[in-house]
mmCIF file of the N, C-alpha and C atoms, coordinates in Angstrom:
data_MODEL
# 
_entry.id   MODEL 
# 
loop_
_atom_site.group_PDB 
_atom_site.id 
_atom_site.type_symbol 
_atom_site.label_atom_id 
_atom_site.label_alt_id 
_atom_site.label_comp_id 
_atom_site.label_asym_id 
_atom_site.label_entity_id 
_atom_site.label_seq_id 
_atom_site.pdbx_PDB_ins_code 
_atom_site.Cartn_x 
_atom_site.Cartn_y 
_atom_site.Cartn_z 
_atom_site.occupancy 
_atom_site.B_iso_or_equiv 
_atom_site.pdbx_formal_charge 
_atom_site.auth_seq_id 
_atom_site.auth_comp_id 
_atom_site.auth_asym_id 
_atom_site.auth_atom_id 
_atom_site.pdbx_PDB_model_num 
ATOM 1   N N  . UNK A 1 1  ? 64.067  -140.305 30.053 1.00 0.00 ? 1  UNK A N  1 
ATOM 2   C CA . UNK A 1 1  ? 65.275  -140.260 30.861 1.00 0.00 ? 1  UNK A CA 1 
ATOM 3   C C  . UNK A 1 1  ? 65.993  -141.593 30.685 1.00 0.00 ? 1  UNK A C  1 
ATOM 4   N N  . UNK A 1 2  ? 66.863  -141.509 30.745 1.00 0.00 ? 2  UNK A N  1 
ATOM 5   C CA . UNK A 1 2  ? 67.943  -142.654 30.502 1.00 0.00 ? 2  UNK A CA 1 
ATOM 6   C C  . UNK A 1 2  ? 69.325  -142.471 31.262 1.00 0.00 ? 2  UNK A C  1 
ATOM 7   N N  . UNK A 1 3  ? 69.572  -143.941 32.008 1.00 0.00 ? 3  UNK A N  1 
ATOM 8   C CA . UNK A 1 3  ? 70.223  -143.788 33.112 1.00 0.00 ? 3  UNK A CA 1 
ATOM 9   C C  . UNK A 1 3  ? 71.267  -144.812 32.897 1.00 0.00 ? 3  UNK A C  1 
ATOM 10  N N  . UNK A 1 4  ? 72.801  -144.570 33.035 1.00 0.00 ? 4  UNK A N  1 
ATOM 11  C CA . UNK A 1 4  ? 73.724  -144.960 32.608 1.00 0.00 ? 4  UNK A CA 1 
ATOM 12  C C  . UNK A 1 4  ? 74.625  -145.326 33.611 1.00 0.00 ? 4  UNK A C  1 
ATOM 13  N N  . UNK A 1 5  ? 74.731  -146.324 34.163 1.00 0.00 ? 5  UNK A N  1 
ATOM 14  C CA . UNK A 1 5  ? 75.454  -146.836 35.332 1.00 0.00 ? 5  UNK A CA 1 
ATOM 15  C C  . UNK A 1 5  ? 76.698  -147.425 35.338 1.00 0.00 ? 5  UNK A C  1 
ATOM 16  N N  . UNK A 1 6  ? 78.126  -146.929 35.883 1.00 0.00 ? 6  UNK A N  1 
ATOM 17  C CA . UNK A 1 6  ? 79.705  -147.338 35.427 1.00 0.00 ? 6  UNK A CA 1 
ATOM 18  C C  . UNK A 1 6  ? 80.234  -147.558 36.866 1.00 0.00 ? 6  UNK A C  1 
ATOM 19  N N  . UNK A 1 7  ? 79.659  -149.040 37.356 1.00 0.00 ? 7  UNK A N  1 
ATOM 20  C CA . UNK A 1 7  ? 80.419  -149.091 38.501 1.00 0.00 ? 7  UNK A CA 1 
ATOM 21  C C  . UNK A 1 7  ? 81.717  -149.199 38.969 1.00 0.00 ? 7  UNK A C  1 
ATOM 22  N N  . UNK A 1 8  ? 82.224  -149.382 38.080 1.00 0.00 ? 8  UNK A N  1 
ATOM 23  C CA . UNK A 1 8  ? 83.845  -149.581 37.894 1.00 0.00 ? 8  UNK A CA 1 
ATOM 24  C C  . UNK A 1 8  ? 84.675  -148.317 37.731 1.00 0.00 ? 8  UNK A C  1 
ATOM 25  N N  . UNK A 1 9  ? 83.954  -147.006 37.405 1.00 0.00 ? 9  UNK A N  1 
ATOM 26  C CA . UNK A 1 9  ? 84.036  -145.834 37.514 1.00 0.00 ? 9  UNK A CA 1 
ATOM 27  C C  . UNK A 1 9  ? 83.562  -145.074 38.401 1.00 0.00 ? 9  UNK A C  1 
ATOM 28  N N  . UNK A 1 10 ? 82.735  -145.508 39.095 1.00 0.00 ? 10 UNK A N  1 
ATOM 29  C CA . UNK A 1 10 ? 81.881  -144.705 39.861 1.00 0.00 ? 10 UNK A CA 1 
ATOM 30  C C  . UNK A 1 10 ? 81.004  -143.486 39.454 1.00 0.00 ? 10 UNK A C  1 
ATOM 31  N N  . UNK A 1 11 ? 80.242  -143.590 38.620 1.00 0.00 ? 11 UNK A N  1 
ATOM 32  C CA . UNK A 1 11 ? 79.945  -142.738 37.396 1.00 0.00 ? 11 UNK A CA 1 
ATOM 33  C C  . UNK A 1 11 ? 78.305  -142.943 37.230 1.00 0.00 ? 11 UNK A C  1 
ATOM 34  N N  . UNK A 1 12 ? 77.546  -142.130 37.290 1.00 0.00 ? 12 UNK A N  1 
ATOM 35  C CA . UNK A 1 12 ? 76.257  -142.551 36.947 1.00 0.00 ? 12 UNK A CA 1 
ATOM 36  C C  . UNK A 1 12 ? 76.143  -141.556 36.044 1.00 0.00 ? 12 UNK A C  1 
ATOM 37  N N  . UNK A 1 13 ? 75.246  -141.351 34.494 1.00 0.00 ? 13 UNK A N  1 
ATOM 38  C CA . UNK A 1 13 ? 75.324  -140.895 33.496 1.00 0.00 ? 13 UNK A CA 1 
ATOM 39  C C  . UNK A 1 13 ? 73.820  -140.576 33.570 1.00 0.00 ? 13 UNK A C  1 
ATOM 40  N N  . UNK A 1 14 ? 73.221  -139.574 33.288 1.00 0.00 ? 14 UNK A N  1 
ATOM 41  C CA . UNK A 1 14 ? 71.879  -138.921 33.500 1.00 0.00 ? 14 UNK A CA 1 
ATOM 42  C C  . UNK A 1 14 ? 71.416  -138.531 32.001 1.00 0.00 ? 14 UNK A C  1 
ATOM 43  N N  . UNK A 1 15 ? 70.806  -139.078 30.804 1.00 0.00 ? 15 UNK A N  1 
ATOM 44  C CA . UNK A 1 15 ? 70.385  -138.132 29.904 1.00 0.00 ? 15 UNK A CA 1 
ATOM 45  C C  . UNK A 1 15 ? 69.057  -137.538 29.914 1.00 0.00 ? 15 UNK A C  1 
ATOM 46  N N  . UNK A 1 16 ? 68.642  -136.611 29.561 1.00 0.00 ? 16 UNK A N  1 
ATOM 47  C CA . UNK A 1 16 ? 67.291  -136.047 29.600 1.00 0.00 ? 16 UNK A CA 1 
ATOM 48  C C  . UNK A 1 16 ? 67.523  -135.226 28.289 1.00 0.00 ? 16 UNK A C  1 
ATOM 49  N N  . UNK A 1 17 ? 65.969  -135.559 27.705 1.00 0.00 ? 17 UNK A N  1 
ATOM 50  C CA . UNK A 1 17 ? 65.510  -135.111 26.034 1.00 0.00 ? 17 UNK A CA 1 
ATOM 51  C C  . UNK A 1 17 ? 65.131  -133.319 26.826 1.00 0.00 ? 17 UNK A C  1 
ATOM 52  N N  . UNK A 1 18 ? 64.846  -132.575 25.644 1.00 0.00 ? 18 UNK A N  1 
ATOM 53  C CA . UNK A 1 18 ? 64.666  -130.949 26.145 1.00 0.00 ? 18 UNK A CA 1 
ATOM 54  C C  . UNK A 1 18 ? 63.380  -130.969 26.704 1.00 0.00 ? 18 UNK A C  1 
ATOM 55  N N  . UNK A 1 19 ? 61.974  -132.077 26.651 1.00 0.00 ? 19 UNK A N  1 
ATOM 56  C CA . UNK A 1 19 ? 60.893  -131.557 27.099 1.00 0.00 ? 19 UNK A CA 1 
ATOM 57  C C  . UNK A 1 19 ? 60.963  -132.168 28.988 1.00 0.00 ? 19 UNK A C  1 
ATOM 58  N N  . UNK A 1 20 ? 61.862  -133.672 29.064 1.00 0.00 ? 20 UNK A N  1 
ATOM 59  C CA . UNK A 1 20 ? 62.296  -134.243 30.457 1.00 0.00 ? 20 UNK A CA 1 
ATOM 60  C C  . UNK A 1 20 ? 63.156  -132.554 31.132 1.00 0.00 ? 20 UNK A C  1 
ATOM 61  N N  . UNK A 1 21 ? 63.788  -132.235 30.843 1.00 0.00 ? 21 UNK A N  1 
ATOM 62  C CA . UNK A 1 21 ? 65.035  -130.958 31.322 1.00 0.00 ? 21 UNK A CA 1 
ATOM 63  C C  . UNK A 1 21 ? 63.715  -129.648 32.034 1.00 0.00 ? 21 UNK A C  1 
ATOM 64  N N  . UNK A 1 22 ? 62.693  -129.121 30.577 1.00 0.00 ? 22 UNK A N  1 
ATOM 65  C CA . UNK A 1 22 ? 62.032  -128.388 31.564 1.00 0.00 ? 22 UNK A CA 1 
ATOM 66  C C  . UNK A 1 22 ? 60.330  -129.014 32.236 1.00 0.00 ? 22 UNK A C  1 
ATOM 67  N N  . UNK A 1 23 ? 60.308  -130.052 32.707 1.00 0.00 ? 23 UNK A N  1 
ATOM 68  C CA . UNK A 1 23 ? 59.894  -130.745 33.200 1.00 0.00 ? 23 UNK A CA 1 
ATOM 69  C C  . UNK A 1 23 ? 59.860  -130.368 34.610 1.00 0.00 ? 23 UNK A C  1 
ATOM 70  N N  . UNK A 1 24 ? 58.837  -129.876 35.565 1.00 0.00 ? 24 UNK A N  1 
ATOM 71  C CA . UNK A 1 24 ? 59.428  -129.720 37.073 1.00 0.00 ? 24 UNK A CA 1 
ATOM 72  C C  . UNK A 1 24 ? 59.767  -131.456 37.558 1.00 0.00 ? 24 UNK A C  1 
ATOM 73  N N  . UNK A 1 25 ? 58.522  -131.807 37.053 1.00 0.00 ? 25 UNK A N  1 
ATOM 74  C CA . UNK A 1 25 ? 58.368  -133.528 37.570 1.00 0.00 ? 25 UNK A CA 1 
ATOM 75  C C  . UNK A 1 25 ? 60.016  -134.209 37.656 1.00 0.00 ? 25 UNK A C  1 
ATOM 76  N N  . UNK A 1 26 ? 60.281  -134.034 36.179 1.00 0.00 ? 26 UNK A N  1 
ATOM 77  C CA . UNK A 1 26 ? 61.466  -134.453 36.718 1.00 0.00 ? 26 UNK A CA 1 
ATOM 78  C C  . UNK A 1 26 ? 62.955  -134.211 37.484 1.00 0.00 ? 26 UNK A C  1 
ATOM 79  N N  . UNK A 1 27 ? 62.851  -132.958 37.107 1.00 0.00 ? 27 UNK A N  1 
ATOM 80  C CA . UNK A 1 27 ? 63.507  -132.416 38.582 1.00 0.00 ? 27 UNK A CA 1 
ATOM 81  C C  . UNK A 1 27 ? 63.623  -132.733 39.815 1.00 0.00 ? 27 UNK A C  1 
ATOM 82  N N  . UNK A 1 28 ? 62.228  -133.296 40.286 1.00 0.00 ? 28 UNK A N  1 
ATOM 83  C CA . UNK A 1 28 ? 61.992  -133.954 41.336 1.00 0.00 ? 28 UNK A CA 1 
ATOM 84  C C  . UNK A 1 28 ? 62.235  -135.532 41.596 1.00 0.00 ? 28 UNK A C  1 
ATOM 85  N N  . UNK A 1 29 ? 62.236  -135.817 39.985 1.00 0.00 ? 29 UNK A N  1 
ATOM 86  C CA . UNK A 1 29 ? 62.473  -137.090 40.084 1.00 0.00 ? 29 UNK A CA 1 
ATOM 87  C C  . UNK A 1 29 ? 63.996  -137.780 40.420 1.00 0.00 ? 29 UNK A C  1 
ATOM 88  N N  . UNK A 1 30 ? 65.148  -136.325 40.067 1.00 0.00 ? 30 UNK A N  1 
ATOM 89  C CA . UNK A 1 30 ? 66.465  -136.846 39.623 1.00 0.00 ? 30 UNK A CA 1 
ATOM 90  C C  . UNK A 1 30 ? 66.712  -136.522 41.289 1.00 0.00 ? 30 UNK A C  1 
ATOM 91  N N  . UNK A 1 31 ? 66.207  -135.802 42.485 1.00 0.00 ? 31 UNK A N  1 
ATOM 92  C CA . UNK A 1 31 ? 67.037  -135.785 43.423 1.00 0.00 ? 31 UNK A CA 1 
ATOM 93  C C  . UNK A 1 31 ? 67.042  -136.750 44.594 1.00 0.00 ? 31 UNK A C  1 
ATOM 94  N N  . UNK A 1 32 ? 66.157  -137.758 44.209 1.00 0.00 ? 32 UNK A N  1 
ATOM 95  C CA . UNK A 1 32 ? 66.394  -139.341 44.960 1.00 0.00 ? 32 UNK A CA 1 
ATOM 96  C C  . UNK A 1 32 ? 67.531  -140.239 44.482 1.00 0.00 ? 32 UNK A C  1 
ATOM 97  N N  . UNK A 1 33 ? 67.678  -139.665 43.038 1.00 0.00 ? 33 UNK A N  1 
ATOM 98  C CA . UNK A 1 33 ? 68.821  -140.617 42.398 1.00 0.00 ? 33 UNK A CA 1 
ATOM 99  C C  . UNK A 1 33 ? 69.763  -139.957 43.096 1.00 0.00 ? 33 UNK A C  1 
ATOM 100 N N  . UNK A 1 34 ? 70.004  -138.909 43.068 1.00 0.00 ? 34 UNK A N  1 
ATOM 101 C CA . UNK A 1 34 ? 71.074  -137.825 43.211 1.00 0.00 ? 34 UNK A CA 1 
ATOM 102 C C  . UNK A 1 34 ? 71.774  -138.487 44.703 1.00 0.00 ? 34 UNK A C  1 
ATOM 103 N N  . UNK A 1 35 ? 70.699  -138.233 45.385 1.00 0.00 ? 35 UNK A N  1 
ATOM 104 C CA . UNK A 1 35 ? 71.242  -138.785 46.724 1.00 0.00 ? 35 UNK A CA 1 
ATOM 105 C C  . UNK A 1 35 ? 71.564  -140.418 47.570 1.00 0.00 ? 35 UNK A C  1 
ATOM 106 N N  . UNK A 1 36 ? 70.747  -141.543 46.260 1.00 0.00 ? 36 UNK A N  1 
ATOM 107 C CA . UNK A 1 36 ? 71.077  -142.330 46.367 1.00 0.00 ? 36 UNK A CA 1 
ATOM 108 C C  . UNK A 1 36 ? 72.900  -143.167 45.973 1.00 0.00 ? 36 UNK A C  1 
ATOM 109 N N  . UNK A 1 37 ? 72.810  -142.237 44.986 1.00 0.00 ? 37 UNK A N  1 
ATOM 110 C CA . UNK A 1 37 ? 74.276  -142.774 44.117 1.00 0.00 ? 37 UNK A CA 1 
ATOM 111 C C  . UNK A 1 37 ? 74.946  -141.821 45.087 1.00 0.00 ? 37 UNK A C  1 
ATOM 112 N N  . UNK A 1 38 ? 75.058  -140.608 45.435 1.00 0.00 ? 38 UNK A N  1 
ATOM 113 C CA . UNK A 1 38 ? 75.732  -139.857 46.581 1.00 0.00 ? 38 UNK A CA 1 
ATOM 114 C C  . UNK A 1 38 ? 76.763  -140.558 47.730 1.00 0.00 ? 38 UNK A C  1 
ATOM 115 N N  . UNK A 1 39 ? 75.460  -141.373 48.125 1.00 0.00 ? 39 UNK A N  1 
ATOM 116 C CA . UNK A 1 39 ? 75.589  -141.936 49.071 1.00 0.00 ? 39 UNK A CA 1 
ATOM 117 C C  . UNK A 1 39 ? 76.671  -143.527 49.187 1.00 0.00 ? 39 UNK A C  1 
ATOM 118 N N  . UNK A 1 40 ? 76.803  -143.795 47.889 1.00 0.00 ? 40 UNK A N  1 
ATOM 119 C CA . UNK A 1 40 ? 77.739  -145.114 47.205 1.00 0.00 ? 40 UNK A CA 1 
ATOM 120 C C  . UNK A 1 40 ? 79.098  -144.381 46.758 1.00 0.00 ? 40 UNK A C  1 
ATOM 121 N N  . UNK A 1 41 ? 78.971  -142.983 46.860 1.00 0.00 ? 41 UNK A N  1 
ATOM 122 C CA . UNK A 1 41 ? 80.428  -142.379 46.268 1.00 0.00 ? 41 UNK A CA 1 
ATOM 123 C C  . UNK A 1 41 ? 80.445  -141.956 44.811 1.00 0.00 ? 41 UNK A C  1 
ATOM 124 N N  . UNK A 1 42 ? 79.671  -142.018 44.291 1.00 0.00 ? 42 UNK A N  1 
ATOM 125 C CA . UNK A 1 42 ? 79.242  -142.149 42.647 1.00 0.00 ? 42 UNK A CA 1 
ATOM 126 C C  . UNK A 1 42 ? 79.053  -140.672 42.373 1.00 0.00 ? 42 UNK A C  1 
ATOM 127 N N  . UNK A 1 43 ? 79.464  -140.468 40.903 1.00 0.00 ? 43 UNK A N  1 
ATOM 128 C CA . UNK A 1 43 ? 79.672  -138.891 40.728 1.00 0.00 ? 43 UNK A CA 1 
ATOM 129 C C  . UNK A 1 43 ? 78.074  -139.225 39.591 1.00 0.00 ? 43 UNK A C  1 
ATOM 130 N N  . UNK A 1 44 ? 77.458  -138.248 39.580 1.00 0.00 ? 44 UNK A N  1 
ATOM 131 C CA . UNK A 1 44 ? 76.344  -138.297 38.732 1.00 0.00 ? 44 UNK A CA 1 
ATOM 132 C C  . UNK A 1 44 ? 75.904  -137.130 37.884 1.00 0.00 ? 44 UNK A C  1 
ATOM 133 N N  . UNK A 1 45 ? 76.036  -137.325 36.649 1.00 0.00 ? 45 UNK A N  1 
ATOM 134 C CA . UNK A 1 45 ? 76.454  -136.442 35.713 1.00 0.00 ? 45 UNK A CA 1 
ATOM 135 C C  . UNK A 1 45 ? 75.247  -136.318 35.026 1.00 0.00 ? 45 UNK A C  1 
ATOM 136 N N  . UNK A 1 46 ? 74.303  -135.422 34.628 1.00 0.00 ? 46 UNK A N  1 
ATOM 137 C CA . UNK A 1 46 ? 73.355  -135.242 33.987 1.00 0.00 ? 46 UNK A CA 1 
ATOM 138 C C  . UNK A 1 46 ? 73.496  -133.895 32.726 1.00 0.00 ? 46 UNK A C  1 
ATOM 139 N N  . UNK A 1 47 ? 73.422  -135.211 31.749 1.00 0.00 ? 47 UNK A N  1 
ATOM 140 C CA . UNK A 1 47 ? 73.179  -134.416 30.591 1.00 0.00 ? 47 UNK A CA 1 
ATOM 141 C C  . UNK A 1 47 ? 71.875  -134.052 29.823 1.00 0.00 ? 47 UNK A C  1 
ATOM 142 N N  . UNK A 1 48 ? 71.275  -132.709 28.876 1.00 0.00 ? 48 UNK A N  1 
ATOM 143 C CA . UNK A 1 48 ? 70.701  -132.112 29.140 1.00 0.00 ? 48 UNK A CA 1 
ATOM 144 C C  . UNK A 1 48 ? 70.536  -132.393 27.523 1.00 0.00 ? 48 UNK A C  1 
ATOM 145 N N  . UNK A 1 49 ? 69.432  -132.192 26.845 1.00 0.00 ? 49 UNK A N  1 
ATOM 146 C CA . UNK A 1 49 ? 69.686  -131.967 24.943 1.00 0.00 ? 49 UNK A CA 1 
ATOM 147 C C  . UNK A 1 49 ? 69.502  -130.526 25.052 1.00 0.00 ? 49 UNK A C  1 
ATOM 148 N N  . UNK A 1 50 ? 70.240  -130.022 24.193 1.00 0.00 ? 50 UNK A N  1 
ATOM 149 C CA . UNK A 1 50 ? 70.793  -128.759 23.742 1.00 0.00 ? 50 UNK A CA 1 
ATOM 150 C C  . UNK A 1 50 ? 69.412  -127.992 22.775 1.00 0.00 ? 50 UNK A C  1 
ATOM 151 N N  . UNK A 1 51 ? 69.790  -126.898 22.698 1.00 0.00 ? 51 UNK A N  1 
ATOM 152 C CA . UNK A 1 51 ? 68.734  -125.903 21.600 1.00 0.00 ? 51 UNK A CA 1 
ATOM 153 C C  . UNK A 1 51 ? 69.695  -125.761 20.100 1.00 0.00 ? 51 UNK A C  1 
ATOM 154 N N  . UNK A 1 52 ? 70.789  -126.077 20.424 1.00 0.00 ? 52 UNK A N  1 
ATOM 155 C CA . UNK A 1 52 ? 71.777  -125.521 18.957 1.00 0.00 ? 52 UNK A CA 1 
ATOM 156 C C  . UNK A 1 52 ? 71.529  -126.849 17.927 1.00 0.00 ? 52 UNK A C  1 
ATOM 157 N N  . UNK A 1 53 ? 72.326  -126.391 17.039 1.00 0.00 ? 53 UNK A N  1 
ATOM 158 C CA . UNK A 1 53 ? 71.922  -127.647 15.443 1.00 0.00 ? 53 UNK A CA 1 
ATOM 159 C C  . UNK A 1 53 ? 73.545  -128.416 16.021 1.00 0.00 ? 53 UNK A C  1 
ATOM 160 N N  . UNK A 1 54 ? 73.379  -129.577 16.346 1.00 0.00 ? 54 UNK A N  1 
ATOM 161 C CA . UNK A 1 54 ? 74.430  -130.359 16.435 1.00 0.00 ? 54 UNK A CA 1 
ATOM 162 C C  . UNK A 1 54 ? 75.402  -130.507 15.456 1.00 0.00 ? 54 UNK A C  1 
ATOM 163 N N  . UNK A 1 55 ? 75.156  -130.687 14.086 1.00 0.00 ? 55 UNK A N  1 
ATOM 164 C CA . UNK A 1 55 ? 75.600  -131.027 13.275 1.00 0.00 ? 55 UNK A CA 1 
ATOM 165 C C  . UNK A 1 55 ? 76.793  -129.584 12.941 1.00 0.00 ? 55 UNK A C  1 
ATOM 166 N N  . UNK A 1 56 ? 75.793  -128.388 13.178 1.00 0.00 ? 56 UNK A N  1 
ATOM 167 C CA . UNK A 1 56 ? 76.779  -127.272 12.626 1.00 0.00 ? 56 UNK A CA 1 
ATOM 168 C C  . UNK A 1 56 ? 78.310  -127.221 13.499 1.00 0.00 ? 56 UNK A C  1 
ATOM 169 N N  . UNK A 1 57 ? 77.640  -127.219 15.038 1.00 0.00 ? 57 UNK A N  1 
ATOM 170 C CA . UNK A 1 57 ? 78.943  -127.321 16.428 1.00 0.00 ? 57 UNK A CA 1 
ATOM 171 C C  . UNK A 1 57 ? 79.769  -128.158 15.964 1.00 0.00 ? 57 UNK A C  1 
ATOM 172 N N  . UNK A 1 58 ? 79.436  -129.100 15.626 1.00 0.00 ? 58 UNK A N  1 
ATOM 173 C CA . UNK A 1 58 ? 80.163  -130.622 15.377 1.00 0.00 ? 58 UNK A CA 1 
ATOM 174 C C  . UNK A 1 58 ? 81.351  -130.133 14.456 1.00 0.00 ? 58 UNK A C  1 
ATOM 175 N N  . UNK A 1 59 ? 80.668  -129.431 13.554 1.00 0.00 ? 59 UNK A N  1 
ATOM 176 C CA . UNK A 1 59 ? 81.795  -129.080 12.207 1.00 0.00 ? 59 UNK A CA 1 
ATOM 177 C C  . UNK A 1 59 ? 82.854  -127.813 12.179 1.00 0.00 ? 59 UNK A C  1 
ATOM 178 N N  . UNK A 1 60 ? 81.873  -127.170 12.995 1.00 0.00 ? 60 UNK A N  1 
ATOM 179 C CA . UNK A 1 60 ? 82.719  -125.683 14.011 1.00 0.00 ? 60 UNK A CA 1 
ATOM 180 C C  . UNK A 1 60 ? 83.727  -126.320 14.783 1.00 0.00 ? 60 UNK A C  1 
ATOM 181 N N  . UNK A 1 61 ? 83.574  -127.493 15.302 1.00 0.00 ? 61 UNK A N  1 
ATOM 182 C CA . UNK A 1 61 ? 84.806  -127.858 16.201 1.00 0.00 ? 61 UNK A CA 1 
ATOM 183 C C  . UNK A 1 61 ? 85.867  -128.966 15.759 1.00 0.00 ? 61 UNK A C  1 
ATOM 184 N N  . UNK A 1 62 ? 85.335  -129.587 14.567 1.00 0.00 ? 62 UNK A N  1 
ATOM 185 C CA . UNK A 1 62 ? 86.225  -129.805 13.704 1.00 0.00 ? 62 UNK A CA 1 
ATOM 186 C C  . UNK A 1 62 ? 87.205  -129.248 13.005 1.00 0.00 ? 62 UNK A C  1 
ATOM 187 N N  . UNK A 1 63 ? 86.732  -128.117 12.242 1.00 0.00 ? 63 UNK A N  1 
ATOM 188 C CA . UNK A 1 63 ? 87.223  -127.155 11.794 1.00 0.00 ? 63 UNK A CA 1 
ATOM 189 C C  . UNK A 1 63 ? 88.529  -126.195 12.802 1.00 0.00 ? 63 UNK A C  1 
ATOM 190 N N  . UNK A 1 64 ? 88.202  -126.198 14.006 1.00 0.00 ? 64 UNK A N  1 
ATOM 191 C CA . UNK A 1 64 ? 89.099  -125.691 14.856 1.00 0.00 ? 64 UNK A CA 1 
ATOM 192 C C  . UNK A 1 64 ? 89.593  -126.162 15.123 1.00 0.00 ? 64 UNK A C  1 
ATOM 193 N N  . UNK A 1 65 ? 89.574  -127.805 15.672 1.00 0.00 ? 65 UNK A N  1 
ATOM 194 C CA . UNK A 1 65 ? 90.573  -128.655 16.345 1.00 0.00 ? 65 UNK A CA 1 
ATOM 195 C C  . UNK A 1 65 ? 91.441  -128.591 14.907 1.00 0.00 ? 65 UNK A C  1 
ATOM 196 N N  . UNK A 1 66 ? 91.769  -128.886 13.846 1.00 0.00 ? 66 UNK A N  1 
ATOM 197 C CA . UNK A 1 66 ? 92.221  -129.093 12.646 1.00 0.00 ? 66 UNK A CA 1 
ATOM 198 C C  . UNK A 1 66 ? 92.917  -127.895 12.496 1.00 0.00 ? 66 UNK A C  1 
ATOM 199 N N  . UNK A 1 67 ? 92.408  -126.594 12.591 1.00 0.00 ? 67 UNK A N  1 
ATOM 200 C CA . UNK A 1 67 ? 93.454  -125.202 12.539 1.00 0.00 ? 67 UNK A CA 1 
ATOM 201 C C  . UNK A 1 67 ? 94.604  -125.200 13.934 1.00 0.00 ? 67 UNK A C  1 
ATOM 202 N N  . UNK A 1 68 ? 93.773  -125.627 15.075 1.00 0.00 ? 68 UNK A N  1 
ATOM 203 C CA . UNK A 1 68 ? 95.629  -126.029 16.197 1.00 0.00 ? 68 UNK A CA 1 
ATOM 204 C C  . UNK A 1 68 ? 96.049  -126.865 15.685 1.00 0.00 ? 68 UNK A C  1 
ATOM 205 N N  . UNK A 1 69 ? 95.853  -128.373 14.996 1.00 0.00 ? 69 UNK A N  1 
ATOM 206 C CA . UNK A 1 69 ? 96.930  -128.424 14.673 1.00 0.00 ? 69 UNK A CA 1 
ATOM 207 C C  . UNK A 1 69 ? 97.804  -128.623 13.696 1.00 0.00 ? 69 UNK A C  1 
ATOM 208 N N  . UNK A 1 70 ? 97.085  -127.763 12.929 1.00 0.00 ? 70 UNK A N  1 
ATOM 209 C CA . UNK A 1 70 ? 98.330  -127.188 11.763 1.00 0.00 ? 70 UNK A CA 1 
ATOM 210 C C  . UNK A 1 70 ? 99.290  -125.838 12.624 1.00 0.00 ? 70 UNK A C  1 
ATOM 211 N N  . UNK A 1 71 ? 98.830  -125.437 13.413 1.00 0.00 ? 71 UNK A N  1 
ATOM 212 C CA . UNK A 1 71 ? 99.517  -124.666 13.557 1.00 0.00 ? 71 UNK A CA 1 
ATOM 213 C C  . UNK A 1 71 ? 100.950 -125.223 14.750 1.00 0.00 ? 71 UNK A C  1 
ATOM 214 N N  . UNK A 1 72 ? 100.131 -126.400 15.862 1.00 0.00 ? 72 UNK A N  1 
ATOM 215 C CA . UNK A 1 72 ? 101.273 -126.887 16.452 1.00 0.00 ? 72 UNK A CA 1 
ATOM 216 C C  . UNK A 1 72 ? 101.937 -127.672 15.315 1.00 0.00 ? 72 UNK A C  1 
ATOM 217 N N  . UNK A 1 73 ? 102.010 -128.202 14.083 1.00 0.00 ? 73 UNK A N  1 
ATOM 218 C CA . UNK A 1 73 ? 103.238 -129.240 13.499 1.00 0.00 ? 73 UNK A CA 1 
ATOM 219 C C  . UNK A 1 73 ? 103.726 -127.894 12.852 1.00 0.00 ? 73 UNK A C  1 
ATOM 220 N N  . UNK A 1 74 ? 103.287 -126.232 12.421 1.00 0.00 ? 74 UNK A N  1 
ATOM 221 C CA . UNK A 1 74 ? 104.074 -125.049 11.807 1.00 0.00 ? 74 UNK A CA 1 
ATOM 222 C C  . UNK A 1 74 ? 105.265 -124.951 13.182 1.00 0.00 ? 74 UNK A C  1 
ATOM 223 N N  . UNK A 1 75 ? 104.506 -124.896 14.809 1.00 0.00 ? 75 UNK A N  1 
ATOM 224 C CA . UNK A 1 75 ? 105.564 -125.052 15.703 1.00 0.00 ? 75 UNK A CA 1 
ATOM 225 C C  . UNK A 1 75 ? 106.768 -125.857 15.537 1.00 0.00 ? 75 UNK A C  1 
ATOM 226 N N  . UNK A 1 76 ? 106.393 -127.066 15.762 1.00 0.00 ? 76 UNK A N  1 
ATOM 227 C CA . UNK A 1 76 ? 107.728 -128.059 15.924 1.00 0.00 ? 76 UNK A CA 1 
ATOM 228 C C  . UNK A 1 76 ? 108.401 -128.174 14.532 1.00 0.00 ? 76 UNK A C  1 
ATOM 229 N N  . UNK A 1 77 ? 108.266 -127.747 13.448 1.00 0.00 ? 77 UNK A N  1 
ATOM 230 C CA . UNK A 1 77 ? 108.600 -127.690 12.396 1.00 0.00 ? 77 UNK A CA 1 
ATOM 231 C C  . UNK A 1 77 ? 110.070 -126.382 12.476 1.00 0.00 ? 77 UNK A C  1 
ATOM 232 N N  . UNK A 1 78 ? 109.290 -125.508 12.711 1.00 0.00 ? 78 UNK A N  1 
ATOM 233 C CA . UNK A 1 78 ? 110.075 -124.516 13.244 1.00 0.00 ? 78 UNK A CA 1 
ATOM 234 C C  . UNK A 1 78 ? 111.300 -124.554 14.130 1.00 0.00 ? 78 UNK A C  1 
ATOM 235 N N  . UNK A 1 79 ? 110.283 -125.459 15.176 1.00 0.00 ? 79 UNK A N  1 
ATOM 236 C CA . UNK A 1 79 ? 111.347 -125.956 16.635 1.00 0.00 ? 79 UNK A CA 1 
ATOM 237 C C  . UNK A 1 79 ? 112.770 -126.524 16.096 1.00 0.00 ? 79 UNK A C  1 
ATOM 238 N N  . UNK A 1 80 ? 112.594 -127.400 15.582 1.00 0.00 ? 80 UNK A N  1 
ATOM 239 C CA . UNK A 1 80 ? 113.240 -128.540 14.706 1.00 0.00 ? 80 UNK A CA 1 
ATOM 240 C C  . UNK A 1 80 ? 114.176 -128.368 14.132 1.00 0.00 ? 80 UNK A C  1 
ATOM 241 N N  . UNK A 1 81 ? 114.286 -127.088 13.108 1.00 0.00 ? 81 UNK A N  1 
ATOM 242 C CA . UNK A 1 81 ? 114.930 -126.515 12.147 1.00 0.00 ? 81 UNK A CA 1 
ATOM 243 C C  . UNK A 1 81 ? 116.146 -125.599 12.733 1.00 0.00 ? 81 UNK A C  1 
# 
């Protein structure tokens, strides 16, 4: 577990590897944090490692962000004209 603290944000950052996530132990462990940072106003965000291949998502969403926007500069191109 690894714990990421942004006081200037009010932000506490939670990571957990996939064997910490199904872990009961730690489950139990995150709801003292939970309620400690709660209690300071702090939003506490816990992230989780995934089952998918990172690398493929990564390129799936490359690939898409890159098709909007060819298609918004086909817009204003259009707009324009």
């Amino acid at each position: 577990m690894q714990l990421d603290i942004h006081p200037e944000k009010k932000l506490v950052c939670i990571w957990l590897t996939k064997a910490e996530s199904a872990d009961a132990s730690t489950q139990e462990q995150l709801r003292p944090l939970y309620d400690r940072f709660r209690k300071q106003k702090f939003l506490v965000a816990v992230f989780r490692s995934g089952g998918q291949d990172l690398t493929d998502l990564t390129s799936e969403l490359l690939r898409y962000n890159r098709k909007l926007f060819a298609e918004r500069e086909v817009r204003a191109g259009k707009e324009s004209a």
